[in-house]
PAKETOR-384824 format. One record per residue (C-alpha): residue in three letters; x, z, y. Coordinates in steps of 0.5 Angstrom, whole numbers, padded with zeros to 4 digits, always signed. Example, Ala and Ser with C-alpha at 12.3 -4.5 7.8 and 13.67 -1.06 7.14 Angstrom:
2
Ala+0025+0016-0009/Ser+0027+0014-0002/
END
This chain:
385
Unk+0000+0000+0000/Unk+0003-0002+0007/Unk+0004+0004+0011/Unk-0001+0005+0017/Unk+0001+0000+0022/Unk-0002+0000+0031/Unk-0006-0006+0032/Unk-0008-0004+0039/Unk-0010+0001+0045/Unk-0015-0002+0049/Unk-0018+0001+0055/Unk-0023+0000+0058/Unk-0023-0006+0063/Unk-0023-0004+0071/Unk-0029-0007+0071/Unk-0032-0003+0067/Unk-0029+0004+0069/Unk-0034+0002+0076/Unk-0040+0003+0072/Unk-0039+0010+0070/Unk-0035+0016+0070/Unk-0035+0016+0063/Unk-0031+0010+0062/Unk-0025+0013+0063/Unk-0026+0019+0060/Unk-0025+0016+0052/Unk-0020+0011+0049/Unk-0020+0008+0042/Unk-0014+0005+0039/Unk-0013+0001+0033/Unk-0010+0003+0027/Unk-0010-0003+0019/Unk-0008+0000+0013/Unk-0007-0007+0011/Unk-0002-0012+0013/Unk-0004-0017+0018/Unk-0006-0023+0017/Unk-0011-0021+0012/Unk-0009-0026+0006/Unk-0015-0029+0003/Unk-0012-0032-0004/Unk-0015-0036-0009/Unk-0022-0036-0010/Unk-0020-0037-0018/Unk-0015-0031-0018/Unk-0018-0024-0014/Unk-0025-0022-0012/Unk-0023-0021-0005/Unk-0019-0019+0000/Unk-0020-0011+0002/Unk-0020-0009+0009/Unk-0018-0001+0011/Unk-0017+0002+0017/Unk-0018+0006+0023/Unk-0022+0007+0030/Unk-0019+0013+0034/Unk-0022+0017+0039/Unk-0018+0020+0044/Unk-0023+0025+0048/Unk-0021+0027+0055/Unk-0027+0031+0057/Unk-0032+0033+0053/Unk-0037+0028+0051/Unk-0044+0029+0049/Unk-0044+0023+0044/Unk-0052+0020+0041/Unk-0047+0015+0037/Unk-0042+0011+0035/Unk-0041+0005+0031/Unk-0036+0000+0028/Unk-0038-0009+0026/Unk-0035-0013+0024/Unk-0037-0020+0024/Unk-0036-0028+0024/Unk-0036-0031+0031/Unk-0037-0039+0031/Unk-0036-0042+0037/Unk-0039-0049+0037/Unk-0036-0054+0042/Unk-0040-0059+0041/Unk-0048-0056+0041/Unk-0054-0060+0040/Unk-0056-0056+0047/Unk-0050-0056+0052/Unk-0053-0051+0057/Unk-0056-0045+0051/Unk-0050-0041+0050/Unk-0055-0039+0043/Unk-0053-0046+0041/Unk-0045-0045+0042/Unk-0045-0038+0040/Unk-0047-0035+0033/Unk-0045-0028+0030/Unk-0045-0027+0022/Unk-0045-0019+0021/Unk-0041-0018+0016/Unk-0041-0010+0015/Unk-0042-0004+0020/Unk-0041+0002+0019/Unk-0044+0008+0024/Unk-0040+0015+0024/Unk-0044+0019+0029/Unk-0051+0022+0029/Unk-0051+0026+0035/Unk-0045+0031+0036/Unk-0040+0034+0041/Unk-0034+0031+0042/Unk-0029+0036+0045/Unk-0025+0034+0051/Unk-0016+0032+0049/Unk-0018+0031+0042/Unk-0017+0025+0037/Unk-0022+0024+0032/Unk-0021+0019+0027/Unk-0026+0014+0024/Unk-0024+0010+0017/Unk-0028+0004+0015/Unk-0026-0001+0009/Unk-0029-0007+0006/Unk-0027-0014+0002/Unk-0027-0020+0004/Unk-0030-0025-0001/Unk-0025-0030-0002/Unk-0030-0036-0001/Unk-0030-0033+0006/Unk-0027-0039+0011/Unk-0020-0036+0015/Unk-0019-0036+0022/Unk-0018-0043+0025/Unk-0019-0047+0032/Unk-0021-0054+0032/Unk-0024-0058+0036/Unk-0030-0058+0034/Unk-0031-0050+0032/Unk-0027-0044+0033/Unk-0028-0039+0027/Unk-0026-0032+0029/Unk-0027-0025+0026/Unk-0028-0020+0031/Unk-0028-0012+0030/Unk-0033-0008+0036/Unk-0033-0001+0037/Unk-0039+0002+0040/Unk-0041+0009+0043/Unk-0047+0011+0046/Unk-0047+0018+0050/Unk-0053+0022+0050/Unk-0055+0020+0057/Unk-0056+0012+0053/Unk-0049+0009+0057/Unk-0045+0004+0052/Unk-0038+0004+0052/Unk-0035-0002+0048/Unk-0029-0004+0045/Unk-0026-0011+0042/Unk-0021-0013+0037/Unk-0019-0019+0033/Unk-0016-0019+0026/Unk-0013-0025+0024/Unk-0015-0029+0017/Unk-0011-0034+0013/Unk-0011-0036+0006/Unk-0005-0037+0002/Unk-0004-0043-0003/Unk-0002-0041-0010/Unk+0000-0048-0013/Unk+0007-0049-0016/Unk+0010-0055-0010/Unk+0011-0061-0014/Unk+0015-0068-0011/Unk+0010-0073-0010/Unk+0013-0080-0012/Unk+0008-0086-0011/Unk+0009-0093-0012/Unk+0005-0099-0010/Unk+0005-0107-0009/Unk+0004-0110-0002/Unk-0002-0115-0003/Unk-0001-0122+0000/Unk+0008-0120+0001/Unk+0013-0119-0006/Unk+0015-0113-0004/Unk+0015-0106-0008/Unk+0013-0100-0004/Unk+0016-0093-0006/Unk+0015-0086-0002/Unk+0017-0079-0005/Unk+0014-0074+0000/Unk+0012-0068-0002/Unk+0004-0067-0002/Unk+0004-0059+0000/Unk+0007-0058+0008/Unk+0008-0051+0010/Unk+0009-0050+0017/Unk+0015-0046+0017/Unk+0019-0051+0013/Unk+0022-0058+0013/Unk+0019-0064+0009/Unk+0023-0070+0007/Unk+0020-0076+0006/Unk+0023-0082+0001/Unk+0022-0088+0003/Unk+0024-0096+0000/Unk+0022-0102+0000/Unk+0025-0107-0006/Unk+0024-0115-0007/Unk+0026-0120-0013/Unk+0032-0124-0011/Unk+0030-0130-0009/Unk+0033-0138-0010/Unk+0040-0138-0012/Unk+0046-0134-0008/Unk+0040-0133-0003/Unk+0036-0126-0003/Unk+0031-0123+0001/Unk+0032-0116+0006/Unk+0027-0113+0011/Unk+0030-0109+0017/Unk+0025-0105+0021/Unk+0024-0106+0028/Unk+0021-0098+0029/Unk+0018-0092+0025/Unk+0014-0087+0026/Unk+0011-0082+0022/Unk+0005-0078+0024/Unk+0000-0072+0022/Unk-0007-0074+0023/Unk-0012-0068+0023/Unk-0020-0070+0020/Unk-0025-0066+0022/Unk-0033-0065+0021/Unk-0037-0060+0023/Unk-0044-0059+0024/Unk-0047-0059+0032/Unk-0050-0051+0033/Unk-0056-0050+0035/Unk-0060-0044+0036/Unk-0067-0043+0032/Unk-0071-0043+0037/Unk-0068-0051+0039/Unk-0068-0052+0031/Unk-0076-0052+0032/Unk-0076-0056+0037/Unk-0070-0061+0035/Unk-0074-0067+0031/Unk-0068-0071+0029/Unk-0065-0073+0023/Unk-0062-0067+0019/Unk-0054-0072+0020/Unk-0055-0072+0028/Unk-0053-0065+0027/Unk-0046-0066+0024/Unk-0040-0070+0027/Unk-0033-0071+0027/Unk-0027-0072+0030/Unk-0020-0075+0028/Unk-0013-0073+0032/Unk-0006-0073+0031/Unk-0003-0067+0031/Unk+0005-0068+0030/Unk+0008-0074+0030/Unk+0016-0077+0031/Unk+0021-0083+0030/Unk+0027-0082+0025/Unk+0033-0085+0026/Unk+0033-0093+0024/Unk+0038-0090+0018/Unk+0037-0095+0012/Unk+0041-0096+0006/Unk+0041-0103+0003/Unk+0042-0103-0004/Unk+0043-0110-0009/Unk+0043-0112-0016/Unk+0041-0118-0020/Unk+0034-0117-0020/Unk+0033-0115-0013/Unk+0035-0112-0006/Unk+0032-0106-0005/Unk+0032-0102+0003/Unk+0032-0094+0003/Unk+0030-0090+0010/Unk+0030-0083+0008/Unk+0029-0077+0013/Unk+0027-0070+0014/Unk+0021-0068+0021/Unk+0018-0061+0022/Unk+0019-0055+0022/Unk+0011-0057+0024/Unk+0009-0051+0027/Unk+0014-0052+0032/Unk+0010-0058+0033/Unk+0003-0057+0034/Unk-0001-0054+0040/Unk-0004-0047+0040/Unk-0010-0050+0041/Unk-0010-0054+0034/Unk-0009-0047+0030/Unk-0014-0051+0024/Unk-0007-0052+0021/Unk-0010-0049+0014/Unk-0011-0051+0006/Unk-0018-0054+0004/Unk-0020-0049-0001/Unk-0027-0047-0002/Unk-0031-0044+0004/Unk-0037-0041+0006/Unk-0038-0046+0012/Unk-0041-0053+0013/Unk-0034-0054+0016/Unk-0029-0059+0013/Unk-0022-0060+0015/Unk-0017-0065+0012/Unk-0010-0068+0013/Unk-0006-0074+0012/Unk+0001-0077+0013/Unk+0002-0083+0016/Unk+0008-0087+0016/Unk+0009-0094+0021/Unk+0014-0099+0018/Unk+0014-0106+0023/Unk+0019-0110+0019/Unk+0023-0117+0020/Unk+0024-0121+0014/Unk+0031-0124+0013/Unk+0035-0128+0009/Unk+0043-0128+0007/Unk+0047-0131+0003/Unk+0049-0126-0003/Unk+0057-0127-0002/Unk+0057-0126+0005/Unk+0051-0120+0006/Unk+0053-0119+0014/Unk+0051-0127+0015/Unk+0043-0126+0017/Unk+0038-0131+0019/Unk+0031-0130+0021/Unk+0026-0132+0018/Unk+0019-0133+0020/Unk+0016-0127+0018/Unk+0014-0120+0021/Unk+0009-0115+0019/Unk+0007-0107+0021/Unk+0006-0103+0015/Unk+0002-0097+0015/Unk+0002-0092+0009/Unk-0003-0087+0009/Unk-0002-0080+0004/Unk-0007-0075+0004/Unk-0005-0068+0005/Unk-0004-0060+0004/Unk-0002-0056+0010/Unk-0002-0049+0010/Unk+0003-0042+0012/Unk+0003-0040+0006/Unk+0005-0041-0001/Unk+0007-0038-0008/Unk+0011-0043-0012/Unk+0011-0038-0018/Unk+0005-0039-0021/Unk+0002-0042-0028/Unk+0003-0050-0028/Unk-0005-0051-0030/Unk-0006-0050-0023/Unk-0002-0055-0021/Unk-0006-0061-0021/Unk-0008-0063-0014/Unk-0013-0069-0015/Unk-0008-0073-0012/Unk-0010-0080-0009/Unk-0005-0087-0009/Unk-0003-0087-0001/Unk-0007-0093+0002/Unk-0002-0099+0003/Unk-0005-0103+0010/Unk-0002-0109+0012/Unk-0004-0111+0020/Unk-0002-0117+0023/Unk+0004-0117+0028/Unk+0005-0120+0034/Unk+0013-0118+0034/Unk+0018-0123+0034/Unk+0020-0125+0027/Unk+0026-0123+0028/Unk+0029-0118+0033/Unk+0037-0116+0034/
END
């Protein structure tokens, strides 16, 4: 068990020490038994995740107190609701637990009284996360009540993120361009941890053409790029829900953006045999947390969740080519040829801030999808030096 740890105090805003004097007379401060972030694991492999901790009163004066309270609940900000000017559409609560301490009492004043709360998080239960459509947060509210009926509030936010427990595995791929002779060949990993650096393998190969002549494609540009898939459903209070006629799809929508991107080094190693010349680029890009902006903290595993919303993510790597041809014996004696293509290879992927690598092999299997090969038509020059 992880020793106790701060969290936080929060006092009372200026704001609110105008309304009473009450309000200066009582602090709260925040203390977890369990480390944070919550780690929310597999579904498969725990039934939740517990939460225990604290909520300390420190009494200055003495306080006549009705009652006092702790909540948790799940906070959905909808960006896009169905109803703009309702802050019910953009706002809904989920109570997940609350427990209440105090039935009437007497708090004497320089006194700290310490209220304990736990519960378990299912571990369907979606982590915290920021997307361009919705925010998830988990929010602990503490409420006193005095005698005389005044309210004094405080807020704290916990942190939940799910873990990954899959062994990672290199993903190598291979796939032929339609309507070009070439062989595409990408080893990637599949699972992208923030914190960490990922190397990505790529080649393209091609048969040997006539005799002493062989065929090399040199790369005019590459980017890579990780590109975020969001849907999520519009919000919208009950009361709109009754007046809303549309189609129950209206209410959902999507939204796809780029969350990291780069240009490694034009650094080919060209290769040849008999049957074939092959060209290799290989680089590393990340570490991505170092990369994404704040505002897009949606940076989390797919695994099952309680909530309408879905998030997937796919690498991108852009080859603009220039084909070439050479004489075998004389490798550095290149002319142009008439053909220039971009191409765009897409693979899905799994990012998440935190893996297991040593668990059982037959969790291993992640349903992996071929990347999509797409030719797109150049307008670049055949042949750039």
């Amino acid at each position: 068990m992880v020793s106790l740890e701060y969290v936080s105090k929060l006092l009372p805003s200026k704001g609110l020490r105008k309304l009473g004097p009450n309000r200066t007379n009582v602090s709260i401060q925040w203390k977890l038994q369990t480390s944070m972030p919550l780690i929310l694991e597999s579904s498969a492999l725990s039934t939740g995740t517990p939460l225990i901790g604290e909520a300390i009163l420190d009494a200055r004066k003495d306080l006549d107190v009705k009652s006092f309270s702790v909540t948790l609940r799940l906070h959905h900000h909808y960006k896009k609701p169905l109803r703009t000017n309702c802050p019910d559409c953009a706002h809904h609560y989920v109570q997940l637990q609350k427990w209440t301490f105090i039935d009437r009492r007497i708090m004497p004043a320089n006194g700290k009284y310490p209220f304990i709360f736990t519960t378990r998080l299912d571990n369907d239960t979606p982590p915290s996360l920021t997307t361009p459509l919705l925010d998830l947060t988990y929010e602990l509210s503490a409420e006193l009540i005095l005698a005389t009926g005044e309210p004094i509030t405080w807020n704290q936010n916990i942190e939940v993120k799910r873990s990954l427990y899959r062994p990672q595995v290199l993903r190598e791929s291979s796939m032929r361009i339609s309507g070009t002779p070439l062989n595409a060949r990408l080893s990637s990993e599949q699972i992208i941890r923030l914190d960490k650096k990922v190397k990505v393998d790529f080649s393209l190969s091609k048969p040997r053409h006539g005799k002493g002549e062989i065929y090399a494609w040199e790369a005019i540009g590459v980017e890579w790029r990780l590109e975020e898939h969001v849907e999520a459903p519009r919000g919208i209070c009950a009361r709109h829900a009754e007046q809303e006629e549309s189609e129950p799809t209206i209410r959902r929508h999507s939204v796809s953006h780029i969350i990291a991107k780069g240009r490694p080094h034009n650094e080919w190693r060209a290769s040849q045999s008999d049957q074939e010349t092959t060209s290799t680029l290989s680089f590393e890009y990340g570490p991505i947390a170092t990369m994404v902006a704040k505002r897009n903290k949606s940076c989390v595993c797919e695994e099952a969740s309680n909530t309408a919303l879905k998030i997937s993510h796919d690498f991108v790597l852009e080859v603009s080519l220039s084909a070439v041809t050479m004489p075998s014996d004389k490798a550095d004696n290149t002319a142009a040829s008439n053909s220039s293509r971009k191409i765009r290879i897409r693979r899905p992927v799994i990012l998440t801030e935190r893996q297991d690598d040593a668990f059982d092999d037959t969790f291993e299997n992640l349903g992996e999808t071929l990347p999509v090969y797409t030719r797109t038509e150049s307008d670049l020059p055949a042949y750039v030096v």
